[in-house]
PDB file of N, CA, C and O in Angstrom:
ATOM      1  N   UNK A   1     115.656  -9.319  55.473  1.00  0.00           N
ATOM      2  CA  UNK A   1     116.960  -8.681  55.425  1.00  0.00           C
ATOM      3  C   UNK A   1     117.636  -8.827  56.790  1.00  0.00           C
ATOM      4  O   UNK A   1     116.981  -8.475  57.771  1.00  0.00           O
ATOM      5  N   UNK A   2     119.153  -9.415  57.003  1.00  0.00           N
ATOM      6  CA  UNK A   2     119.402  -9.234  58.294  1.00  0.00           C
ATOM      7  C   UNK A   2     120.329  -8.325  58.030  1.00  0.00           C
ATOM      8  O   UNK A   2     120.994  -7.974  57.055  1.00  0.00           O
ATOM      9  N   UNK A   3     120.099  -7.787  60.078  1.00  0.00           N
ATOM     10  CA  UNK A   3     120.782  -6.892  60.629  1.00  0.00           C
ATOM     11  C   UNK A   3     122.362  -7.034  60.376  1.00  0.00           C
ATOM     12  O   UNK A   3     122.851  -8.150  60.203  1.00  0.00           O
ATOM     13  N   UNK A   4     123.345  -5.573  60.355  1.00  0.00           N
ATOM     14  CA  UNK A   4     124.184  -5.249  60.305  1.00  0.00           C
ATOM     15  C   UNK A   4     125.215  -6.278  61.212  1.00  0.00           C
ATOM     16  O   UNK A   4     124.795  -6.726  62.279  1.00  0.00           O
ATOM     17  N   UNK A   5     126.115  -6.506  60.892  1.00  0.00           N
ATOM     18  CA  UNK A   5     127.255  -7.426  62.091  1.00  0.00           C
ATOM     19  C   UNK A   5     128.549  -6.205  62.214  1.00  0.00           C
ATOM     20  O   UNK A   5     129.265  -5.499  61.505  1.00  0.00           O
ATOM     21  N   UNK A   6     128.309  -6.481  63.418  1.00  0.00           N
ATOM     22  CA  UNK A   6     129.478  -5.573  64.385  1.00  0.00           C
ATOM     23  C   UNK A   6     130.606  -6.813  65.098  1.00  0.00           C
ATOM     24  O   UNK A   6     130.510  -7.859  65.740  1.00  0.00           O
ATOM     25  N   UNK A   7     131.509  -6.080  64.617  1.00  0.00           N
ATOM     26  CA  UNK A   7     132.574  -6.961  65.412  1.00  0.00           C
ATOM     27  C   UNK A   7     133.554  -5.977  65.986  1.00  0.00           C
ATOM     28  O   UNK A   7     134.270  -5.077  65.547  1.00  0.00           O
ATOM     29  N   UNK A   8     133.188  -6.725  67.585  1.00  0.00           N
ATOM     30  CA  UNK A   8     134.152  -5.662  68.681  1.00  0.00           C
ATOM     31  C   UNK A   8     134.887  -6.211  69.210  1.00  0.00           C
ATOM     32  O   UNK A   8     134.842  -7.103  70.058  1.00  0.00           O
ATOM     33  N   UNK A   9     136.067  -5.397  68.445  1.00  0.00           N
ATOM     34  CA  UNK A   9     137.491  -6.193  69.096  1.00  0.00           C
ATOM     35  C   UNK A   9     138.094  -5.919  70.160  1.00  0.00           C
ATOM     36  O   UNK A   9     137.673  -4.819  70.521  1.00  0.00           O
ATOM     37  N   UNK A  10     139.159  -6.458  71.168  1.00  0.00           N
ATOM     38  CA  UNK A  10     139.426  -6.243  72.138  1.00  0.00           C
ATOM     39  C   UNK A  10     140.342  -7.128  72.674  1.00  0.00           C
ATOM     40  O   UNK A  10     140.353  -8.346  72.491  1.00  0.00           O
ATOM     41  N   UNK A  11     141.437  -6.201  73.628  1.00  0.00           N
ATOM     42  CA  UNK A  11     143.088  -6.685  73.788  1.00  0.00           C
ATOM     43  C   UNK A  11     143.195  -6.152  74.868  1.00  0.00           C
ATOM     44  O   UNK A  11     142.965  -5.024  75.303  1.00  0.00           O
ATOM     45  N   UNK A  12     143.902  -7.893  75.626  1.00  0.00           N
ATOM     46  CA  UNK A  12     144.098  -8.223  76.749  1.00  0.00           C
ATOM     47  C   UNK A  12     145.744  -7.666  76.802  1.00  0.00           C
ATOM     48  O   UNK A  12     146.685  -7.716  76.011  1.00  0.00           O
ATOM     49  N   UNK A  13     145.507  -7.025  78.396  1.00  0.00           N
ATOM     50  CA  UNK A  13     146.995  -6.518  79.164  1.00  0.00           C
ATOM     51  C   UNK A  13     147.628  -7.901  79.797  1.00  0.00           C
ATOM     52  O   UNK A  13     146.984  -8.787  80.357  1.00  0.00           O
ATOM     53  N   UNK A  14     148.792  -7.873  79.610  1.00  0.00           N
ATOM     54  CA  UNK A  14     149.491  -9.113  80.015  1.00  0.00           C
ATOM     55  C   UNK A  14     148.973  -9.726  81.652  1.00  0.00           C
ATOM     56  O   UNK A  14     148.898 -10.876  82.083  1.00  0.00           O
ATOM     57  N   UNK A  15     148.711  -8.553  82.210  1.00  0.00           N
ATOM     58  CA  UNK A  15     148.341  -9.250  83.880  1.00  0.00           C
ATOM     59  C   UNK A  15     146.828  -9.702  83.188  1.00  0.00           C
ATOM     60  O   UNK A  15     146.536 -10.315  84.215  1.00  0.00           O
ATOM     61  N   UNK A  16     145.703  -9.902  82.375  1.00  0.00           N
ATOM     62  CA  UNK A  16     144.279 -10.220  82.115  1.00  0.00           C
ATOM     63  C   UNK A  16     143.439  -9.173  82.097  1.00  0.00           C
ATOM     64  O   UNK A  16     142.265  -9.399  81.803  1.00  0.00           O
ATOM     65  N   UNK A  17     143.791  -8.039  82.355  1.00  0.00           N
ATOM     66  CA  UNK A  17     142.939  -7.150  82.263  1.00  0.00           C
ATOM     67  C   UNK A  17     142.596  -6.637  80.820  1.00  0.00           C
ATOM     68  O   UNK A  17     143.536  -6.803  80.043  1.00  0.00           O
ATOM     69  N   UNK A  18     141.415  -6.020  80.235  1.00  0.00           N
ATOM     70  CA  UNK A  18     140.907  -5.813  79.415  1.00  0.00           C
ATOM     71  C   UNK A  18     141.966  -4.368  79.127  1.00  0.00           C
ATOM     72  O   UNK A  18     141.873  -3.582  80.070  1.00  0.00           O
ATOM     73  N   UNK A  19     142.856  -3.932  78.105  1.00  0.00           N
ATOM     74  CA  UNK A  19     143.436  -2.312  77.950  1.00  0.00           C
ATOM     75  C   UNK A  19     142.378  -2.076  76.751  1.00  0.00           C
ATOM     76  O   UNK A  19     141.593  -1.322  77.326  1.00  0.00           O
ATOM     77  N   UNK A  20     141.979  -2.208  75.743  1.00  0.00           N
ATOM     78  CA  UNK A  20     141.576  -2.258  74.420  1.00  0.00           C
ATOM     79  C   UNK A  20     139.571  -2.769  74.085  1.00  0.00           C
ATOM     80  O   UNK A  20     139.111  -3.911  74.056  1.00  0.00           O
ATOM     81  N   UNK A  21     139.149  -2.025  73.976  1.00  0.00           N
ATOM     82  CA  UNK A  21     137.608  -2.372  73.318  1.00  0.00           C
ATOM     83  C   UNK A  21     136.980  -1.481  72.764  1.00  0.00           C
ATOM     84  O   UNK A  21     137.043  -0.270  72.979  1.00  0.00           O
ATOM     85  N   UNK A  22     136.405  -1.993  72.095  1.00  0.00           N
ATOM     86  CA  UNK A  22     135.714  -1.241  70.632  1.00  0.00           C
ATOM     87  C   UNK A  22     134.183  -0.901  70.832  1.00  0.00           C
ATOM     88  O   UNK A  22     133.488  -1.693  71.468  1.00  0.00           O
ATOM     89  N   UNK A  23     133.793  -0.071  70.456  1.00  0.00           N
ATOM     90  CA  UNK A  23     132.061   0.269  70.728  1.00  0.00           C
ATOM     91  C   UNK A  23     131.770   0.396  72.313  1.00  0.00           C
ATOM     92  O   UNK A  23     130.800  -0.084  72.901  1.00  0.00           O
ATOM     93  N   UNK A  24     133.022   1.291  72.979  1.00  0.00           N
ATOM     94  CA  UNK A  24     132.808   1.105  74.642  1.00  0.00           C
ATOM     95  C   UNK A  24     131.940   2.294  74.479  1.00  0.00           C
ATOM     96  O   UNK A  24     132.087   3.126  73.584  1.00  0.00           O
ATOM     97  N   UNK A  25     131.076   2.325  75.347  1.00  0.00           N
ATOM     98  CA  UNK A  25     130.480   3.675  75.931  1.00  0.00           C
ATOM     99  C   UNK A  25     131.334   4.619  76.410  1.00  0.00           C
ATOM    100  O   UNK A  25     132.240   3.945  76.901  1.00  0.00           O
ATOM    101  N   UNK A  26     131.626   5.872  76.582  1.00  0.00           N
ATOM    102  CA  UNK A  26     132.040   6.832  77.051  1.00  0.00           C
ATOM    103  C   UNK A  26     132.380   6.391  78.615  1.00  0.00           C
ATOM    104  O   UNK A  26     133.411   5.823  78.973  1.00  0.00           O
ATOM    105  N   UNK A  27     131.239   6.798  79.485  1.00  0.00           N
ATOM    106  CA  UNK A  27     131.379   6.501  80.755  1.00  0.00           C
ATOM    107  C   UNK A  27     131.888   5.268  81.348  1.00  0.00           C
ATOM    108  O   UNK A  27     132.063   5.299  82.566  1.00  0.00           O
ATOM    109  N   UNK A  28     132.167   4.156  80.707  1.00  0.00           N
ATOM    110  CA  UNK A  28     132.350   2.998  81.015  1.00  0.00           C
ATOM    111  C   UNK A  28     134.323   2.628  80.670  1.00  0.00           C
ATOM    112  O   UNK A  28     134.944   2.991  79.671  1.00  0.00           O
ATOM    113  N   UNK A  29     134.694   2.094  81.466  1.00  0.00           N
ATOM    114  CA  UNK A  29     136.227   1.964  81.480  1.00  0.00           C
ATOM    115  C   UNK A  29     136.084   0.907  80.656  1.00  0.00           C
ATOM    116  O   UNK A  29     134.976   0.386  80.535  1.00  0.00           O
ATOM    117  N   UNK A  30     137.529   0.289  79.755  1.00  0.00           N
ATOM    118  CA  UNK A  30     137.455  -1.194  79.199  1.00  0.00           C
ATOM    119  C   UNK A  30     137.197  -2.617  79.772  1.00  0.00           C
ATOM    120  O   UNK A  30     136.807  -3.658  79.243  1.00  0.00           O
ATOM    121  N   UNK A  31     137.516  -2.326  80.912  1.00  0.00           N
ATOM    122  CA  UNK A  31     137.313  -3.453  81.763  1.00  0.00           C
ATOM    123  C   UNK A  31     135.845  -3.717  81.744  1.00  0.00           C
ATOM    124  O   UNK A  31     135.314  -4.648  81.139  1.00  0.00           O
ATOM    125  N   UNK A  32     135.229  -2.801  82.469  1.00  0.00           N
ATOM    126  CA  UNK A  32     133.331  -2.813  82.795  1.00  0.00           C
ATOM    127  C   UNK A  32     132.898  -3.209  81.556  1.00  0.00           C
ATOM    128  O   UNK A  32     132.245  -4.248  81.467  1.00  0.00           O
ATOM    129  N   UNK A  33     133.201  -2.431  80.401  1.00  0.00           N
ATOM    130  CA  UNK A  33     132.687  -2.610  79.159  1.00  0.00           C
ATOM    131  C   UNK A  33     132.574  -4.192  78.706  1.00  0.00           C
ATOM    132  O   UNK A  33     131.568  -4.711  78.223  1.00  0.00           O
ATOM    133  N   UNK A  34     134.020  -4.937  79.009  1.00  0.00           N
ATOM    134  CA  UNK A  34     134.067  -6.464  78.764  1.00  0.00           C
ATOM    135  C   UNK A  34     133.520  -7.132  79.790  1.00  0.00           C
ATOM    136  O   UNK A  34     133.440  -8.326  79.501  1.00  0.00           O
ATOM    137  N   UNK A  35     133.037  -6.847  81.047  1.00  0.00           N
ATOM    138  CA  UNK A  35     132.177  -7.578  82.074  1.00  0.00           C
ATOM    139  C   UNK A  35     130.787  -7.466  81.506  1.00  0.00           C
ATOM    140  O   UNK A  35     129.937  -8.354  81.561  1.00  0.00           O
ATOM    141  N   UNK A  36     130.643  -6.251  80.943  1.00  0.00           N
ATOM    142  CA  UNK A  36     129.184  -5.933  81.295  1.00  0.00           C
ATOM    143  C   UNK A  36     128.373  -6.941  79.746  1.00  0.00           C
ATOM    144  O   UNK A  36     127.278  -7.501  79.790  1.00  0.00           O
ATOM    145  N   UNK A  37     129.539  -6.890  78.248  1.00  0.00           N
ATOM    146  CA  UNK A  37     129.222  -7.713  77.436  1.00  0.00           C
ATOM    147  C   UNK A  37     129.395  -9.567  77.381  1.00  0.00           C
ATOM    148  O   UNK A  37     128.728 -10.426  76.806  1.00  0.00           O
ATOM    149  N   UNK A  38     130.596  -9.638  78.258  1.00  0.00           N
ATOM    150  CA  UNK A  38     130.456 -10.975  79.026  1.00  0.00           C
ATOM    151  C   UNK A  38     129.102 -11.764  79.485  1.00  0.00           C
ATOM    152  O   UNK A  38     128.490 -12.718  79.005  1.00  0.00           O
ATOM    153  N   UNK A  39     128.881 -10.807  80.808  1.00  0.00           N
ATOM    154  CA  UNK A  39     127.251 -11.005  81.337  1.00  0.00           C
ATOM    155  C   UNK A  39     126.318 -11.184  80.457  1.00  0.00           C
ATOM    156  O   UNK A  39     125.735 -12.268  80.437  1.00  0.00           O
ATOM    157  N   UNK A  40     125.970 -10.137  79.522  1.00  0.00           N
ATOM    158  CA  UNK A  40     124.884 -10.101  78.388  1.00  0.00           C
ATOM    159  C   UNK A  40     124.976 -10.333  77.242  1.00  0.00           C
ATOM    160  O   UNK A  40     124.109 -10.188  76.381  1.00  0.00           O
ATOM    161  N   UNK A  41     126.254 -10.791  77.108  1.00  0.00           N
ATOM    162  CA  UNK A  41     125.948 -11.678  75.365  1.00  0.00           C
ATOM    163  C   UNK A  41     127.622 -12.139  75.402  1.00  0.00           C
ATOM    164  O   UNK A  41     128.499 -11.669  74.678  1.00  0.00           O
ATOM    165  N   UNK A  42     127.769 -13.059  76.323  1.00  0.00           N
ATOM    166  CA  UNK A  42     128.750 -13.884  76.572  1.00  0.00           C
ATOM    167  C   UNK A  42     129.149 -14.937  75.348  1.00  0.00           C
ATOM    168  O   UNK A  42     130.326 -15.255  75.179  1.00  0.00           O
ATOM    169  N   UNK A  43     127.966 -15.510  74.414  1.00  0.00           N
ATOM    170  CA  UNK A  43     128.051 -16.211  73.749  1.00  0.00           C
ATOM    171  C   UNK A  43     128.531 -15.852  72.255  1.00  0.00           C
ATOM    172  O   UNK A  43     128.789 -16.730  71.432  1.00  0.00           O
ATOM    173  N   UNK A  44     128.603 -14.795  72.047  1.00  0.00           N
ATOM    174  CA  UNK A  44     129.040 -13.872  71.275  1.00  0.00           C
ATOM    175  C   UNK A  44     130.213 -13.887  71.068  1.00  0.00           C
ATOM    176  O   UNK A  44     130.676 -13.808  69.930  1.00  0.00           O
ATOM    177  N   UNK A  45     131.041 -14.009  72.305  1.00  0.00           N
ATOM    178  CA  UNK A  45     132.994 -14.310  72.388  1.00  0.00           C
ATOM    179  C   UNK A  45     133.559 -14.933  71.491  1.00  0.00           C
ATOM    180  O   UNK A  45     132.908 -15.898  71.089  1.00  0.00           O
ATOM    181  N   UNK A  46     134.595 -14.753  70.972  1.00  0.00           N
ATOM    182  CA  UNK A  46     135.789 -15.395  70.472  1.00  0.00           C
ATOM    183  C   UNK A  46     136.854 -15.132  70.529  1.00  0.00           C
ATOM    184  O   UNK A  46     137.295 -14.304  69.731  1.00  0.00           O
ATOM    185  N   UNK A  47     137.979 -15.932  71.820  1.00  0.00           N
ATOM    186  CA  UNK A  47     139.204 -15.513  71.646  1.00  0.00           C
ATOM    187  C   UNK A  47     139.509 -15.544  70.460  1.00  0.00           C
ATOM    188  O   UNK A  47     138.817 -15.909  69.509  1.00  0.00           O
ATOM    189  N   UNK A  48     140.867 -15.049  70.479  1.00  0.00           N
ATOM    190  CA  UNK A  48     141.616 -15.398  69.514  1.00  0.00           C
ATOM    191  C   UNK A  48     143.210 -15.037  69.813  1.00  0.00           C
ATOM    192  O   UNK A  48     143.341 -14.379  70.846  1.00  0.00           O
ATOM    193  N   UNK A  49     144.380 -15.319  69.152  1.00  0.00           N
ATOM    194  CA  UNK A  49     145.706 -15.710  69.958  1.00  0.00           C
ATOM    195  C   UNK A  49     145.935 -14.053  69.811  1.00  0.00           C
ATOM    196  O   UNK A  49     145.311 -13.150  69.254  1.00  0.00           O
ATOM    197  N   UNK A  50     147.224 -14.141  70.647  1.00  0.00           N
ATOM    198  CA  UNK A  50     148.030 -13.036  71.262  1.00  0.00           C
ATOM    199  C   UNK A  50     147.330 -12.113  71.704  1.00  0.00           C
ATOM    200  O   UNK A  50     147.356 -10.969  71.249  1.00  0.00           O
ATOM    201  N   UNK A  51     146.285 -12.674  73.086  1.00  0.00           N
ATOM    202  CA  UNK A  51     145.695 -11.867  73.975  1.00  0.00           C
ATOM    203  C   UNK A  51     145.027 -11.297  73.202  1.00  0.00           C
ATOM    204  O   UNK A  51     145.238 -10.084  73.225  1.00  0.00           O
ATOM    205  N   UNK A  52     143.865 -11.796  72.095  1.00  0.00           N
ATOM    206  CA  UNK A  52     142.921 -10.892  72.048  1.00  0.00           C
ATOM    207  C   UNK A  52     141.578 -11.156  71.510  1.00  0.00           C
ATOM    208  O   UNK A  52     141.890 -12.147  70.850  1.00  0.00           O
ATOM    209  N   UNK A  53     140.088 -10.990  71.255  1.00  0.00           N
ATOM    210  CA  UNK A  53     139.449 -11.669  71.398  1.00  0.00           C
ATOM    211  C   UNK A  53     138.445 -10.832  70.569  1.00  0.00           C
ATOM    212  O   UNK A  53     138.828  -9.735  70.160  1.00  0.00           O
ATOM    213  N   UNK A  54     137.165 -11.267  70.282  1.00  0.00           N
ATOM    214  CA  UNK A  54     136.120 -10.459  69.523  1.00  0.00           C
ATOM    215  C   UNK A  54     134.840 -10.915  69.890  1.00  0.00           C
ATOM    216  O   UNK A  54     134.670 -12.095  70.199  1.00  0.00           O
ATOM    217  N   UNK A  55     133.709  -9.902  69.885  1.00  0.00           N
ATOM    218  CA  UNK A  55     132.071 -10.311  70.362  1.00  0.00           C
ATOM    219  C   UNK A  55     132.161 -10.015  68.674  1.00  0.00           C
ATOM    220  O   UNK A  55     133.044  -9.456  68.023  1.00  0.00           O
ATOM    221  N   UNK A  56     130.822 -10.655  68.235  1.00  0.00           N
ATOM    222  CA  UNK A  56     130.290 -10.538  66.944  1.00  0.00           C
ATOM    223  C   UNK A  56     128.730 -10.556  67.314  1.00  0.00           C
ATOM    224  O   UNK A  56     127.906 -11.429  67.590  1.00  0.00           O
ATOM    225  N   UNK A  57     128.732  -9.231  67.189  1.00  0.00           N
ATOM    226  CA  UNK A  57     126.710  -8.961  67.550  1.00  0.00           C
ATOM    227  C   UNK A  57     126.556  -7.894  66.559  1.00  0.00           C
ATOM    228  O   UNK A  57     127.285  -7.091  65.976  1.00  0.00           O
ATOM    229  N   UNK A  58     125.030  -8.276  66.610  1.00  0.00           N
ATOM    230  CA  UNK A  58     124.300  -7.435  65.634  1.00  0.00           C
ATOM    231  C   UNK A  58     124.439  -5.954  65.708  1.00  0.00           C
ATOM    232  O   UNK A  58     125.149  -5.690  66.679  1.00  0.00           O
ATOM    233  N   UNK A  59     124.051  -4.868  65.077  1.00  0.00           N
ATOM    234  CA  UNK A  59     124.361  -3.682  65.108  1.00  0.00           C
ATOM    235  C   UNK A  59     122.937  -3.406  66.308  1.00  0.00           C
ATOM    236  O   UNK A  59     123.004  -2.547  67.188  1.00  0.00           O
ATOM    237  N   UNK A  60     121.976  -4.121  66.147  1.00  0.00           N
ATOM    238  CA  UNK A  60     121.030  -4.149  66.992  1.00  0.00           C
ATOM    239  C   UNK A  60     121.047  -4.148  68.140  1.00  0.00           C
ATOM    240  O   UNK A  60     120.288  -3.467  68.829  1.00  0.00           O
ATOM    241  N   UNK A  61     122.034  -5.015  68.629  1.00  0.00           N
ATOM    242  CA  UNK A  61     122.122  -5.446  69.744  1.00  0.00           C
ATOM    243  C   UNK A  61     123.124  -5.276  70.303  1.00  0.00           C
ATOM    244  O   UNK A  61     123.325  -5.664  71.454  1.00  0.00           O
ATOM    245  N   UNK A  62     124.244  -4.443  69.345  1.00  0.00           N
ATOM    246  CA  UNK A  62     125.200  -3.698  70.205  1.00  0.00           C
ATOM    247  C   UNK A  62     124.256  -2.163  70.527  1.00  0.00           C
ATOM    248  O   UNK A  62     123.844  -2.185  71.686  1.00  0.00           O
ATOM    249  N   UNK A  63     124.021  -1.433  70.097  1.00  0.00           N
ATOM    250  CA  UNK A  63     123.145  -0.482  70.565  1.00  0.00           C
ATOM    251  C   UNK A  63     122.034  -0.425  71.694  1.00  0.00           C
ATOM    252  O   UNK A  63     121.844   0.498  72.486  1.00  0.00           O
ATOM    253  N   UNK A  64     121.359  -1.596  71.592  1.00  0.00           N
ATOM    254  CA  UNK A  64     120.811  -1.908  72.796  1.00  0.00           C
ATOM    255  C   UNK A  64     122.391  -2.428  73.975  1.00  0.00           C
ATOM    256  O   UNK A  64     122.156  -2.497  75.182  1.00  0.00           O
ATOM    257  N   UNK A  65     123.002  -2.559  73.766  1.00  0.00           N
ATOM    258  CA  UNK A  65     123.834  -3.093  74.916  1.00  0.00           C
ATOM    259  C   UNK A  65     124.423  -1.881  75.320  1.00  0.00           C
ATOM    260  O   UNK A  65     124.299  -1.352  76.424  1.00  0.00           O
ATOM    261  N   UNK A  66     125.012  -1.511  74.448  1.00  0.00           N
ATOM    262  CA  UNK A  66     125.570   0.882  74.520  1.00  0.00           C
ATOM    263  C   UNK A  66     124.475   1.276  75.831  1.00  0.00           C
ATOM    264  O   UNK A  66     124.995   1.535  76.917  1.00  0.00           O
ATOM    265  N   UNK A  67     123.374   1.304  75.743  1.00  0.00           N
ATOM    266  CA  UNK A  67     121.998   1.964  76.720  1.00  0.00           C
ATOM    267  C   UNK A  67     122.057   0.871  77.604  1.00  0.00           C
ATOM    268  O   UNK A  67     122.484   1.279  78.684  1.00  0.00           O
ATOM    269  N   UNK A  68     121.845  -0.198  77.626  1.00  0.00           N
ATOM    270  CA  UNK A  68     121.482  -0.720  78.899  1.00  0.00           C
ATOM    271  C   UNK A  68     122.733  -0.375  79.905  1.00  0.00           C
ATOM    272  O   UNK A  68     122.494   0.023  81.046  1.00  0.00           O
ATOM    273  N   UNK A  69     124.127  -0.552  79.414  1.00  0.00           N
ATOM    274  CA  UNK A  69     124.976  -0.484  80.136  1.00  0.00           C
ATOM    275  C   UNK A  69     125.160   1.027  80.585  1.00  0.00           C
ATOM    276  O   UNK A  69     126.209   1.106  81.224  1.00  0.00           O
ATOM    277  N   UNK A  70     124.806   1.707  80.528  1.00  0.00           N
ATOM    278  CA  UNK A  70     124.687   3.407  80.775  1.00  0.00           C
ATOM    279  C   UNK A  70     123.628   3.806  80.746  1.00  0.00           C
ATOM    280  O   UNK A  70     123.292   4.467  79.764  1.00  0.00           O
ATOM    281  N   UNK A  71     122.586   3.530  81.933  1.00  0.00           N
ATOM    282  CA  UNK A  71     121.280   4.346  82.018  1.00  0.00           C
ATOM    283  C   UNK A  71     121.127   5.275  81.595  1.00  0.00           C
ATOM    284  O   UNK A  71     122.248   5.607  81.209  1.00  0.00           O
ATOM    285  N   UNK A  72     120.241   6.277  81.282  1.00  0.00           N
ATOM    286  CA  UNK A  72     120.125   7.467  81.154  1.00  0.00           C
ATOM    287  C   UNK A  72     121.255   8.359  80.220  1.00  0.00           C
ATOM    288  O   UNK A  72     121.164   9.544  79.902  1.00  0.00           O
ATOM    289  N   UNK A  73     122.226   7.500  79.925  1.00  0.00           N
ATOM    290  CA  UNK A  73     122.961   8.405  79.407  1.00  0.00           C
ATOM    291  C   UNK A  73     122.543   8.836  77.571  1.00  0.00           C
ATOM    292  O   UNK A  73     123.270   9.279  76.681  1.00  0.00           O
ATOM    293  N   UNK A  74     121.496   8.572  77.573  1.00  0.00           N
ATOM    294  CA  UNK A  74     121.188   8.585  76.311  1.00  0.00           C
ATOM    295  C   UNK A  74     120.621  10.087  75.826  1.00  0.00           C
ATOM    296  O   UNK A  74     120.284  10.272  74.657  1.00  0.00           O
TER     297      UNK A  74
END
């Protein structure tokens, strides 16, 4: 049986900055949130037009990414 698919969407501010993301952690701003899934599952990306873009990861492995990116906050 495979795992659940999560798709986290997310919209770019005209200067490049990240305003918009989906499944962010609490403590984490939108920006960090799109660095920190960049870094760790970069391959996951897909722009897409009018500034905006989507990771497509497992429900697995967005949850593990939720905790790693926020120690302890669990």
């Amino acid at each position: 049986m495979e795992s659940e698919s999560v798709v986290i969407h997310l919209r770019f501010a005209p200067d490049g900055t990240v305003s918009e993301i989906g499944q962010r952690p609490a403590a984490l701003t939108p920006q960090q949130w799109f660095n920190f899934l960049s870094d760790n599952a970069g391959t996951a990306y897909r722009p897409l037009a009018g500034g905006r873009g989507v990771f497509q990861l497992s429900r697995d492995a967005v949850e593990k990414l939720q905790a790693a990116a926020v120690p302890g906050a669990a």
